[in-house]
Gaussian input, Z-matrix of N, CA and C with variables (Angstrom, degrees):
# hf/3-21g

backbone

0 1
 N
 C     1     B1
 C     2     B2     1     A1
 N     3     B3     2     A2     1     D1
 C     4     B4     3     A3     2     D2
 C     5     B5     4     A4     3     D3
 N     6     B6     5     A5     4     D4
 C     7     B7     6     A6     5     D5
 C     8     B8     7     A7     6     D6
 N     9     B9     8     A8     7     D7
 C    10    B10     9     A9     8     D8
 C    11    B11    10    A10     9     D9
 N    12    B12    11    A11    10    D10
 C    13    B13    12    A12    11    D11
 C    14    B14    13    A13    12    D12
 N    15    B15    14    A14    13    D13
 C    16    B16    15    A15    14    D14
 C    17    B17    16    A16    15    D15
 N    18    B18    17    A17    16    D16
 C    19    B19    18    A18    17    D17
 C    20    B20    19    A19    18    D18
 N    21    B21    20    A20    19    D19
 C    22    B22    21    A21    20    D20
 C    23    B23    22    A22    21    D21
 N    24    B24    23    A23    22    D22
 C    25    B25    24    A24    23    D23
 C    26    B26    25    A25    24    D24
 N    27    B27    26    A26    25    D25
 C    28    B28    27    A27    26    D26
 C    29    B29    28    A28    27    D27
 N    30    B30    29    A29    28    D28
 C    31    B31    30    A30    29    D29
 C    32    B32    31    A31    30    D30
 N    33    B33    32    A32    31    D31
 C    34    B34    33    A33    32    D32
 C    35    B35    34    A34    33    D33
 N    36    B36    35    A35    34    D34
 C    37    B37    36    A36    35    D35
 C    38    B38    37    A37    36    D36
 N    39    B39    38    A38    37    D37
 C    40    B40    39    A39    38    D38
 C    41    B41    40    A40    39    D39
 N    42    B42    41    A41    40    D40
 C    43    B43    42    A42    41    D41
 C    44    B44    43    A43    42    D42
 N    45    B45    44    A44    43    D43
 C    46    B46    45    A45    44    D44
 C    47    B47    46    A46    45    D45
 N    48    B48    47    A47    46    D46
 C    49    B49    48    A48    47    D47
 C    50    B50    49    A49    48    D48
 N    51    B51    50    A50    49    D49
 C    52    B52    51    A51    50    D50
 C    53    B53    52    A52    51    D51
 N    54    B54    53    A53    52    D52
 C    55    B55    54    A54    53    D53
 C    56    B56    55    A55    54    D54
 N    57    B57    56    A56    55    D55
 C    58    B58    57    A57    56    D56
 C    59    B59    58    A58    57    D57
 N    60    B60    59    A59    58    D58
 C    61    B61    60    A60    59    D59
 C    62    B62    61    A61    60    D60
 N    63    B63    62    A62    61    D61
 C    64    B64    63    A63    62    D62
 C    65    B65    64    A64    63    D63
 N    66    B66    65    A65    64    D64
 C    67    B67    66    A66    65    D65
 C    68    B68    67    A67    66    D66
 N    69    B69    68    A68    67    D67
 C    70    B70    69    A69    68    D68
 C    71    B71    70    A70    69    D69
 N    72    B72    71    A71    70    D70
 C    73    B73    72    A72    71    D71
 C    74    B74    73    A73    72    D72
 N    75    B75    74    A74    73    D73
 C    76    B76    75    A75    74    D74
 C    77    B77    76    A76    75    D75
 N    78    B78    77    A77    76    D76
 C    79    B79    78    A78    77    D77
 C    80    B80    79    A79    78    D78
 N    81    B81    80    A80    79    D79
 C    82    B82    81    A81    80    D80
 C    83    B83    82    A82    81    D81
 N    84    B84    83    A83    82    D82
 C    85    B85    84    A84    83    D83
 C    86    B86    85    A85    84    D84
 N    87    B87    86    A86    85    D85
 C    88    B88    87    A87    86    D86
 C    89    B89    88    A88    87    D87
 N    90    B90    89    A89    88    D88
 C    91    B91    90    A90    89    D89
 C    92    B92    91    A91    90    D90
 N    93    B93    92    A92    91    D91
 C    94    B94    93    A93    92    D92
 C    95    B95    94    A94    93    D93
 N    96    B96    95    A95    94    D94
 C    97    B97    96    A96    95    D95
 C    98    B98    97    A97    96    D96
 N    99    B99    98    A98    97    D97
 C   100   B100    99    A99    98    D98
 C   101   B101   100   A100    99    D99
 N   102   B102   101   A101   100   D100
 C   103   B103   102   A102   101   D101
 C   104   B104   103   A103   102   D102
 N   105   B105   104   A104   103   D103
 C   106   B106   105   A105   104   D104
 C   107   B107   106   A106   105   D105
 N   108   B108   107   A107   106   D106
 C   109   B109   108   A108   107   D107
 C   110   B110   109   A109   108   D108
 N   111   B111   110   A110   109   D109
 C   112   B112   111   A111   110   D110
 C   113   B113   112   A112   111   D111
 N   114   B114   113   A113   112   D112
 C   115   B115   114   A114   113   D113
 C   116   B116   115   A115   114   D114
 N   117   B117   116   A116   115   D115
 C   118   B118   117   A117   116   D116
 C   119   B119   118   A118   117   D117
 N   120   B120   119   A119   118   D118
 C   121   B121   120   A120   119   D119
 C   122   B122   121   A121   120   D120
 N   123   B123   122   A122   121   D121
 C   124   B124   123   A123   122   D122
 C   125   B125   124   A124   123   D123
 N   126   B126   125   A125   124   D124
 C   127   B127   126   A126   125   D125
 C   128   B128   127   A127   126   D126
 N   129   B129   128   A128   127   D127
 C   130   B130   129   A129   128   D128
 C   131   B131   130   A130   129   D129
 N   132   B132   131   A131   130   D130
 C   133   B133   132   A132   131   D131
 C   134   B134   133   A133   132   D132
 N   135   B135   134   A134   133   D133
 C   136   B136   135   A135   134   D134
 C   137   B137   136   A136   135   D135
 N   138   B138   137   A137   136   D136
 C   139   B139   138   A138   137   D137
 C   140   B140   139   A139   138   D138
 N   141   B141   140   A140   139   D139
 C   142   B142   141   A141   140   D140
 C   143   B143   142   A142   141   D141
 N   144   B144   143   A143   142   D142
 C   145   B145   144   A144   143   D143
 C   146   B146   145   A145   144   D144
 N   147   B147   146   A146   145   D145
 C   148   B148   147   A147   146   D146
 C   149   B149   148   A148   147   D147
 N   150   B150   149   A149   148   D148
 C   151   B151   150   A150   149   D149
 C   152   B152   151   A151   150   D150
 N   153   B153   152   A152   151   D151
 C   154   B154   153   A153   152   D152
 C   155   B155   154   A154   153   D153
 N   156   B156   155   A155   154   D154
 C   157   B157   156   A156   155   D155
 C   158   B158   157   A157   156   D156
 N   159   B159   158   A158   157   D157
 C   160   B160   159   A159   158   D158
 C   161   B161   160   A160   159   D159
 N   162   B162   161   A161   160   D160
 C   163   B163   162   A162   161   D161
 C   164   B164   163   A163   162   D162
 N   165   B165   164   A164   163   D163
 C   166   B166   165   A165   164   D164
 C   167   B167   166   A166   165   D165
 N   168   B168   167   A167   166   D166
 C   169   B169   168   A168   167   D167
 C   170   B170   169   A169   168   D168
 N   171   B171   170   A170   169   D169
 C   172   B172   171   A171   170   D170
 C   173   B173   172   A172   171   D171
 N   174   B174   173   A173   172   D172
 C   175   B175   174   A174   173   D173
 C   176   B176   175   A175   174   D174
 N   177   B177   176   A176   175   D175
 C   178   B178   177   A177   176   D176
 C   179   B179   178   A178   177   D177
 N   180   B180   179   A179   178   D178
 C   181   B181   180   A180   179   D179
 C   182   B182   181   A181   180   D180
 N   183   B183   182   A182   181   D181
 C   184   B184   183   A183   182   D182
 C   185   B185   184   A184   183   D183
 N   186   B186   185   A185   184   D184
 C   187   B187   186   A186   185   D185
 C   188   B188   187   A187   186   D186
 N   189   B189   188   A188   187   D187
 C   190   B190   189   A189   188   D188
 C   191   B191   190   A190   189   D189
 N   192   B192   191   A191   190   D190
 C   193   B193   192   A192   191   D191
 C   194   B194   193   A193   192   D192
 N   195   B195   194   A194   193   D193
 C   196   B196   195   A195   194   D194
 C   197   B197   196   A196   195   D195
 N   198   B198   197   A197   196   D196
 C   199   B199   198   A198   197   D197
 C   200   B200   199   A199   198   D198
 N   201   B201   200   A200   199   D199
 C   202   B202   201   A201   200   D200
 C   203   B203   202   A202   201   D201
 N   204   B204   203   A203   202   D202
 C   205   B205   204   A204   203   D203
 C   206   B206   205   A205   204   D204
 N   207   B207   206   A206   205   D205
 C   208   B208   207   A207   206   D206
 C   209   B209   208   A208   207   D207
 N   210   B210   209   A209   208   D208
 C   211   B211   210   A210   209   D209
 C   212   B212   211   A211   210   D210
 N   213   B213   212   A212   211   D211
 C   214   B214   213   A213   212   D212
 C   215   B215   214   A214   213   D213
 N   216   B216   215   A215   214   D214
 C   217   B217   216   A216   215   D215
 C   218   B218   217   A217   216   D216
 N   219   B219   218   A218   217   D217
 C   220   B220   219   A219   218   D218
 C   221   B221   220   A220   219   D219
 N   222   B222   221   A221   220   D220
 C   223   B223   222   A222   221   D221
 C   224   B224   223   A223   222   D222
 N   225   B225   224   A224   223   D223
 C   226   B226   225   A225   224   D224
 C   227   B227   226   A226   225   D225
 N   228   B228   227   A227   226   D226
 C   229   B229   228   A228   227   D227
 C   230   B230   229   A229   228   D228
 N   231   B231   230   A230   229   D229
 C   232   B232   231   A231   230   D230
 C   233   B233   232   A232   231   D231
 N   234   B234   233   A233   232   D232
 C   235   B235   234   A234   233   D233
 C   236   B236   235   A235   234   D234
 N   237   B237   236   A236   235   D235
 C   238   B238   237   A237   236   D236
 C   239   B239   238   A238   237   D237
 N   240   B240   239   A239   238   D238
 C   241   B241   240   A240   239   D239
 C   242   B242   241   A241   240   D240
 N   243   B243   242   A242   241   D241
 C   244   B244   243   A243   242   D242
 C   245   B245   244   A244   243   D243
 N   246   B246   245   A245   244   D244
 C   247   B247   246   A246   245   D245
 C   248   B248   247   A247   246   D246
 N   249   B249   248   A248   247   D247
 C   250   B250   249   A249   248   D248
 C   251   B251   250   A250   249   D249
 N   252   B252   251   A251   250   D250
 C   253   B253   252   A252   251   D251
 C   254   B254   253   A253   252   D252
 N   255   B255   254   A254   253   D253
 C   256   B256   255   A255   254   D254
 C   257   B257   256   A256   255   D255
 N   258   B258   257   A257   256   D256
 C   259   B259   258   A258   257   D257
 C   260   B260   259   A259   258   D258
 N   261   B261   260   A260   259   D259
 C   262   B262   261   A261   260   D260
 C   263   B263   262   A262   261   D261
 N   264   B264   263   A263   262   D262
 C   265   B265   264   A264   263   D263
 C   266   B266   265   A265   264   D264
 N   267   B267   266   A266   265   D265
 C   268   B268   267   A267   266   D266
 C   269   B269   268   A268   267   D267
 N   270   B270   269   A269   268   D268
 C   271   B271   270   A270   269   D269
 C   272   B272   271   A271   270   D270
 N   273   B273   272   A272   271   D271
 C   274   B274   273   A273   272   D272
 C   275   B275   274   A274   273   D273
 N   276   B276   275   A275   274   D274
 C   277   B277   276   A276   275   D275
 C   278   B278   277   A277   276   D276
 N   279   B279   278   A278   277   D277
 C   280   B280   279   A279   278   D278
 C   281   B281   280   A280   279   D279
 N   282   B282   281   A281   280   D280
 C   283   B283   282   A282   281   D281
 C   284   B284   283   A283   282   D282
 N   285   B285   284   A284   283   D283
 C   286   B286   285   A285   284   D284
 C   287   B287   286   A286   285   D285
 N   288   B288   287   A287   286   D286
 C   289   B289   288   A288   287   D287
 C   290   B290   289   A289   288   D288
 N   291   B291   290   A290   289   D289
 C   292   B292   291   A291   290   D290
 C   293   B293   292   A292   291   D291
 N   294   B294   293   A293   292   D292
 C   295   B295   294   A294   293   D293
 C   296   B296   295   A295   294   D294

   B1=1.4443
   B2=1.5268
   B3=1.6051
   B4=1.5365
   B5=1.9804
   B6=1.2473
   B7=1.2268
   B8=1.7834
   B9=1.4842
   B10=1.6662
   B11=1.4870
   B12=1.0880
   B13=2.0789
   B14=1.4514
   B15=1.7922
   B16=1.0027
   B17=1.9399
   B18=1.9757
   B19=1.6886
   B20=1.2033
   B21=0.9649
   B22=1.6007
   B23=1.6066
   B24=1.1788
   B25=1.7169
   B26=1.5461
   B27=1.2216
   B28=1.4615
   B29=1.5125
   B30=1.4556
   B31=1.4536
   B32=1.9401
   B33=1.4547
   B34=1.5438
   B35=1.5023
   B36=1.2973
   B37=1.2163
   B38=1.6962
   B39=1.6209
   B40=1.5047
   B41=1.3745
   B42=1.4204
   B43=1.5162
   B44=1.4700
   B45=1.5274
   B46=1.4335
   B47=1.4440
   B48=1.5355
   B49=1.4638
   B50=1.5129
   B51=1.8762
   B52=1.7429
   B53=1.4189
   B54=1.4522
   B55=1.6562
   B56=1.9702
   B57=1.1429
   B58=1.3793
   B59=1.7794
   B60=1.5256
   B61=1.3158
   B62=1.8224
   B63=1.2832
   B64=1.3778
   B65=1.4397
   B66=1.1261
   B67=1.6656
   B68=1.9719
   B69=1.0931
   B70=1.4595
   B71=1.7836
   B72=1.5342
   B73=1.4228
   B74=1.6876
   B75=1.4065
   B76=1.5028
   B77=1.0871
   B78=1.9715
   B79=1.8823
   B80=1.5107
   B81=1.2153
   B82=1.5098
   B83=1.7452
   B84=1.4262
   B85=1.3564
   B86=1.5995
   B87=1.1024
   B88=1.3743
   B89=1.5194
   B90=1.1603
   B91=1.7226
   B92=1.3532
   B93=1.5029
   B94=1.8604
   B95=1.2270
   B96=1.6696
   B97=1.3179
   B98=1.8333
   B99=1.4647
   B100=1.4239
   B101=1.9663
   B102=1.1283
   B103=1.6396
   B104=1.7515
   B105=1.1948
   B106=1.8439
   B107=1.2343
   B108=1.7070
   B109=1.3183
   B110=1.5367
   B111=0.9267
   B112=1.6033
   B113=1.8131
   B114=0.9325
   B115=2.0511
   B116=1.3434
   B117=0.9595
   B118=1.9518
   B119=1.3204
   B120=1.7532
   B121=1.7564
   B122=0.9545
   B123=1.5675
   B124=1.5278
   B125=1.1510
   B126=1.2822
   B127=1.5494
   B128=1.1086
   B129=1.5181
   B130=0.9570
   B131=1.6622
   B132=1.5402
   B133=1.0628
   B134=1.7668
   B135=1.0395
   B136=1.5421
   B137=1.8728
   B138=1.2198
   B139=1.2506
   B140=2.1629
   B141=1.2905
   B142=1.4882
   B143=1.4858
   B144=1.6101
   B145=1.6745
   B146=1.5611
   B147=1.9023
   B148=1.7720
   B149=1.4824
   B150=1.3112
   B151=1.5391
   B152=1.5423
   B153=1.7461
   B154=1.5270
   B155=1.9646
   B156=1.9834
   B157=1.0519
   B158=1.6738
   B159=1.4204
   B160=1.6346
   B161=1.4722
   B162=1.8056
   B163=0.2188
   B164=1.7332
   B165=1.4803
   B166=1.7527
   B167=1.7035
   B168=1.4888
   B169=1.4729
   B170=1.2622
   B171=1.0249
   B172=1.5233
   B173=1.3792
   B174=1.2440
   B175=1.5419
   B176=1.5141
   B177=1.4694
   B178=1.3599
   B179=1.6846
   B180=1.4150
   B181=1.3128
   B182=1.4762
   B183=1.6127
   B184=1.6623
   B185=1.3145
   B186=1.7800
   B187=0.9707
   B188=1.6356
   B189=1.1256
   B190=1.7378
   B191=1.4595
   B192=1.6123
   B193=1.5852
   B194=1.7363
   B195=1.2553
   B196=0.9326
   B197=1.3678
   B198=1.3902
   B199=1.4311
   B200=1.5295
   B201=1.3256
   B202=1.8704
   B203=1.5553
   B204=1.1036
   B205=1.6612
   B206=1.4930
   B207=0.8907
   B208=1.3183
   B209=1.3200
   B210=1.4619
   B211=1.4087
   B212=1.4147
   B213=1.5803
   B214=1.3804
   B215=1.4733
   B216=1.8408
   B217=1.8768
   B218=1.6891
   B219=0.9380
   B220=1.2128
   B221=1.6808
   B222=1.3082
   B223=1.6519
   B224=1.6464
   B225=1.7436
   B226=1.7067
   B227=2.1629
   B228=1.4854
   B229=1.7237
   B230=1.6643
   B231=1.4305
   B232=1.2239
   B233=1.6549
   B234=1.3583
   B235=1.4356
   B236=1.5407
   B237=1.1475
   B238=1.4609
   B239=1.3696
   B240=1.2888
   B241=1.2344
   B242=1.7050
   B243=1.6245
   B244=1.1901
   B245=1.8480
   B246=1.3408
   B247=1.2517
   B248=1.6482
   B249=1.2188
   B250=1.3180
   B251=1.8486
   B252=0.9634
   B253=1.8222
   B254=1.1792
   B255=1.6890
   B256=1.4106
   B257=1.2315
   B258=1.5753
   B259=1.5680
   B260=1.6603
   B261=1.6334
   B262=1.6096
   B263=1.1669
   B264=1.0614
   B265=1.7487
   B266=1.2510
   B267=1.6174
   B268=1.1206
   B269=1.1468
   B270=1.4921
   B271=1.9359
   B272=1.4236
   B273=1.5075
   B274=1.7791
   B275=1.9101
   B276=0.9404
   B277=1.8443
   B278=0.8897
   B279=1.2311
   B280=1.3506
   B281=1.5115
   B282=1.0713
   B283=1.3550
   B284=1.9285
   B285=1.5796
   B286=1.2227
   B287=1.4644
   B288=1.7450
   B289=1.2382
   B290=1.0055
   B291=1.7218
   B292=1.3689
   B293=1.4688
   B294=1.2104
   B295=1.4242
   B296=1.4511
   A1=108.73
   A2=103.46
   A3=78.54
   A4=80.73
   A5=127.89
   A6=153.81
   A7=112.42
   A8=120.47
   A9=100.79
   A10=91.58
   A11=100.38
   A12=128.19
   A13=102.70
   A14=124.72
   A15=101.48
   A16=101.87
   A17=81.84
   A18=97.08
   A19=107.49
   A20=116.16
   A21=117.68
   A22=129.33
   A23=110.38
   A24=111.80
   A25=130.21
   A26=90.85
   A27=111.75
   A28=103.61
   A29=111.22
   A30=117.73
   A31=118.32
   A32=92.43
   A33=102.84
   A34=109.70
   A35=123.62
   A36=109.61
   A37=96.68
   A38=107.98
   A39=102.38
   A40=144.10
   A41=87.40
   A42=103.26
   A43=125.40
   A44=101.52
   A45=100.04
   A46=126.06
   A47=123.80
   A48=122.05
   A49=118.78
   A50=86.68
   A51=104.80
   A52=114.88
   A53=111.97
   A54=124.76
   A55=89.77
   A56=118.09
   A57=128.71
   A58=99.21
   A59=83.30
   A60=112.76
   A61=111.36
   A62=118.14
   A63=128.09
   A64=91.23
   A65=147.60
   A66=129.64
   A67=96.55
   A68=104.25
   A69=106.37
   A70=124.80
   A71=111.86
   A72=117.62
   A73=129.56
   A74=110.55
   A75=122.79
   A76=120.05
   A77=120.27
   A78=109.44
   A79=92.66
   A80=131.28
   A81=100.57
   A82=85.05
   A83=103.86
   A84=118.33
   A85=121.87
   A86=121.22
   A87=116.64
   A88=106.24
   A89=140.55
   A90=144.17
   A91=121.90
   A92=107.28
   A93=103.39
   A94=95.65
   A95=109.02
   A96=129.36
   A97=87.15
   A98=105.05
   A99=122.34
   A100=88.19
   A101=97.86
   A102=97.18
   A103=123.57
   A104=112.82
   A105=107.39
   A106=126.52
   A107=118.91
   A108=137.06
   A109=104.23
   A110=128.94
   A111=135.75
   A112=119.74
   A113=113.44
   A114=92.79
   A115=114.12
   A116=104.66
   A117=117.65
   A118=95.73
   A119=99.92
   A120=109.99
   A121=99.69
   A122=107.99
   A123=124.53
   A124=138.33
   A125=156.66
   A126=134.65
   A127=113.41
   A128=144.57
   A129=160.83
   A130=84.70
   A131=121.83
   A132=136.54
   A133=113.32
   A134=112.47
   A135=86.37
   A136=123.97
   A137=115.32
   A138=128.00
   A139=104.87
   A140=101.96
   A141=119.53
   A142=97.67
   A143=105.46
   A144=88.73
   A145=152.35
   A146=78.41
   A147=88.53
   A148=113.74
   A149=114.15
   A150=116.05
   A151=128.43
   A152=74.58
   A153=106.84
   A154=115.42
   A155=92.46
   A156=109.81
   A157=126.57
   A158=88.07
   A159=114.99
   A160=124.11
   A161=124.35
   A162=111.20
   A163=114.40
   A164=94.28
   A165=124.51
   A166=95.58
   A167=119.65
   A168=125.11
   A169=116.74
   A170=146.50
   A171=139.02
   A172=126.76
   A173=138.73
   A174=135.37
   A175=90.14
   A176=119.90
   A177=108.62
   A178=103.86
   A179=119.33
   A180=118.07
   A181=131.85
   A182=100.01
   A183=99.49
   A184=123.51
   A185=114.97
   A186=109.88
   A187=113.99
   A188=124.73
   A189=127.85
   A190=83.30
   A191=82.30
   A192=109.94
   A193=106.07
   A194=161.65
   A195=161.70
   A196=123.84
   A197=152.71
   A198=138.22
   A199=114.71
   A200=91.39
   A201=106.71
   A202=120.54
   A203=107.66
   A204=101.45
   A205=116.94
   A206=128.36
   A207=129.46
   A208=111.35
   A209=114.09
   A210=121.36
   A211=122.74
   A212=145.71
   A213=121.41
   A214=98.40
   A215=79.55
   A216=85.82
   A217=103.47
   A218=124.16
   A219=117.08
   A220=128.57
   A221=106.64
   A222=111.05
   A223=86.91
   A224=104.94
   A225=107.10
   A226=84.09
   A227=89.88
   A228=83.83
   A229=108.85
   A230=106.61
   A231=108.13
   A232=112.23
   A233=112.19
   A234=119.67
   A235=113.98
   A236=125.13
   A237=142.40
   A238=105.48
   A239=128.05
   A240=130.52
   A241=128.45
   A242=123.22
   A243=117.06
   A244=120.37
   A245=108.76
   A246=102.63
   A247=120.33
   A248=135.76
   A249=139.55
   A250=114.59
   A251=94.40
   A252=88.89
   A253=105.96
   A254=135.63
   A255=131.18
   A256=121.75
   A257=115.56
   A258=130.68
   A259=89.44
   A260=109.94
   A261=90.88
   A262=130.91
   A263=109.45
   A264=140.68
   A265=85.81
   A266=154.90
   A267=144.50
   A268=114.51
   A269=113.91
   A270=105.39
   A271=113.03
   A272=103.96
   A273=102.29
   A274=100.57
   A275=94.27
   A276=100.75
   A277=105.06
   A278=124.70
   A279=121.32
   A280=135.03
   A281=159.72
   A282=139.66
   A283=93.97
   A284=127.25
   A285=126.16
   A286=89.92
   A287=119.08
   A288=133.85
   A289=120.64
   A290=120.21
   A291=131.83
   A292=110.67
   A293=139.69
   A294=160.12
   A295=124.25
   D1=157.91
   D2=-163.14
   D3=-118.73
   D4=164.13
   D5=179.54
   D6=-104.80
   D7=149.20
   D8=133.82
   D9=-134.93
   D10=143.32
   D11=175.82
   D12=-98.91
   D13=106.13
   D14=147.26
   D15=-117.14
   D16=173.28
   D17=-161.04
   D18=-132.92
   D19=109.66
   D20=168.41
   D21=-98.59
   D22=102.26
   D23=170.58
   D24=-92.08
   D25=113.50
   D26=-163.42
   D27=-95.63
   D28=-25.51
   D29=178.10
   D30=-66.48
   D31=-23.42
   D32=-164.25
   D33=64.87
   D34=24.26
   D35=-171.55
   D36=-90.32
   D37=131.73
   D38=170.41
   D39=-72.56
   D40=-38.93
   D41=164.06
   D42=-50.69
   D43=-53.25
   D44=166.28
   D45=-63.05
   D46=-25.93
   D47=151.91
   D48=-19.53
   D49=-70.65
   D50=-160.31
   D51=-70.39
   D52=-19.54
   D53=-177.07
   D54=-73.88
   D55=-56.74
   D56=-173.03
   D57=-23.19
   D58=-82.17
   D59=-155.91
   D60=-64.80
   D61=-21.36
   D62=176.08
   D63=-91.23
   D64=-18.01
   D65=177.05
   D66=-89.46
   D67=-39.53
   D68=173.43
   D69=-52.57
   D70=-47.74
   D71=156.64
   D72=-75.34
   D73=6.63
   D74=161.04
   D75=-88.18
   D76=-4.74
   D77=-169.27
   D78=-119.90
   D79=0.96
   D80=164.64
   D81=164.50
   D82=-171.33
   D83=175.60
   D84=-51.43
   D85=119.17
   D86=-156.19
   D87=-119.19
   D88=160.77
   D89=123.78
   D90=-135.41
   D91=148.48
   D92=171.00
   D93=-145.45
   D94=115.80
   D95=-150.66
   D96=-112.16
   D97=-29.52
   D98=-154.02
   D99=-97.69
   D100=150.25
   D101=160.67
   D102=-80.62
   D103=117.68
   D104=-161.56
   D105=73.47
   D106=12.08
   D107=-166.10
   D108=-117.83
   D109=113.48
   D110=169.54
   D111=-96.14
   D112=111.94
   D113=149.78
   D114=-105.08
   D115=138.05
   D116=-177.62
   D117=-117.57
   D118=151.28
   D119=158.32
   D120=-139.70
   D121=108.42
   D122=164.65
   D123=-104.50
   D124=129.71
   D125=156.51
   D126=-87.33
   D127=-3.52
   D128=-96.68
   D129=-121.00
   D130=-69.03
   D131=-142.90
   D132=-147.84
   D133=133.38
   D134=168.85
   D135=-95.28
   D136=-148.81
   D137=-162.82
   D138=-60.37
   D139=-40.17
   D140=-165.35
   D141=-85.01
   D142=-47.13
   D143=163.36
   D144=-58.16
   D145=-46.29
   D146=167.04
   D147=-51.98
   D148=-38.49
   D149=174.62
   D150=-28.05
   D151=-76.31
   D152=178.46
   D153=-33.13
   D154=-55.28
   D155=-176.40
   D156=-38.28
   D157=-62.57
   D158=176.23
   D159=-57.92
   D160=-43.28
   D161=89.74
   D162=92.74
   D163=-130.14
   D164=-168.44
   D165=-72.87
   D166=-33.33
   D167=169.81
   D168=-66.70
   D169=-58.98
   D170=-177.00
   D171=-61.78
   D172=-171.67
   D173=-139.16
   D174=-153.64
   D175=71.58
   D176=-155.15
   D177=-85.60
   D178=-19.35
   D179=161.52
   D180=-53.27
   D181=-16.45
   D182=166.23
   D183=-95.67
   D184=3.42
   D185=-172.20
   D186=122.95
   D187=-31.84
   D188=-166.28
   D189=-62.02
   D190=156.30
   D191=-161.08
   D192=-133.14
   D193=130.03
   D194=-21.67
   D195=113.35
   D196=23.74
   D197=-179.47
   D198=-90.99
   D199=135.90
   D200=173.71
   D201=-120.04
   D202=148.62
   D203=175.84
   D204=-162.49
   D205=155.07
   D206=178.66
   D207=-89.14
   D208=157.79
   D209=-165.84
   D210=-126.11
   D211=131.36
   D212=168.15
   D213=-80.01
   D214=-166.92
   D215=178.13
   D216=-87.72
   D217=-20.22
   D218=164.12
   D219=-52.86
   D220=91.02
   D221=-156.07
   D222=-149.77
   D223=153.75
   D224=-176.76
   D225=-138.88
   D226=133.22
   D227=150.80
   D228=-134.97
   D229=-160.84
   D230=162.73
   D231=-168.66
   D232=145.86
   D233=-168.98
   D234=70.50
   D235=14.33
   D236=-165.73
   D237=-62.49
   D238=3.74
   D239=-160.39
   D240=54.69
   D241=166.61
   D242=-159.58
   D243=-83.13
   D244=134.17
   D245=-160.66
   D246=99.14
   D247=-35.53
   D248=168.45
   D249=-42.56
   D250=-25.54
   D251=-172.18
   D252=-102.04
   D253=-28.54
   D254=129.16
   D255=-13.77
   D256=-72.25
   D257=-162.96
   D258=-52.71
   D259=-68.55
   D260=-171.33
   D261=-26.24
   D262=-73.01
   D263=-159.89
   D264=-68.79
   D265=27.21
   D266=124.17
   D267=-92.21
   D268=-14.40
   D269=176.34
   D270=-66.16
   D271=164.94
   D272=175.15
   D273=-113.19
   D274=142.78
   D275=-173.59
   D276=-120.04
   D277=19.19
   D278=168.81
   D279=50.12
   D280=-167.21
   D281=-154.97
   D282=-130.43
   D283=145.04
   D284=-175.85
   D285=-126.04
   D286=148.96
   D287=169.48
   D288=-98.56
   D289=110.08
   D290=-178.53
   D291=-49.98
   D292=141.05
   D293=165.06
   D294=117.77

């Protein structure tokens, strides 16, 4: 399934950056093409987990912010740099139930 994580640090805390983003390249196939923008492919966990996960890293009393969501393959970018639209179209998104 594929995810996008974005993260906002409002704390400036770095550590919590680097904790972020190194727990983020431990759950599956990753890129952040975007600044604070992730796509993940996980089976690992879903949307509430990755949350959960992440999470325990941020400084949420200063403000850091946290959104996750799941994604179809129906997705558009642009300037994404070279190779990015490859990478997709190798993720698996797994199947969504109409209604």
């Amino acid at each position: 399934m594929m995810f996008m994580i974005a993260v906002e640090f409002r704390s400036e805390d770095v550590v919590a950056k680097e904790r972020v983003d190194a727990s983020i390249k431990t759950l599956g196939n990753w890129s952040n093409r975007v600044p604070g923008v992730y796509m993940l492919e996980t089976n690992r966990m879903g949307a509430r987990g990755i949350r959960d996960h992440l999470k325990q890293f941020i400084v949420a009393d200063k403000g850091d912010q946290i959104f996750v969501a799941r994604i179809s393959r129906n997705w558009a970018g642009t300037n994404m740099g070279q190779g990015f639209p490859e990478w997709m179209k190798r993720r698996d998104f797994g199947t969504f139930e109409e209604g």
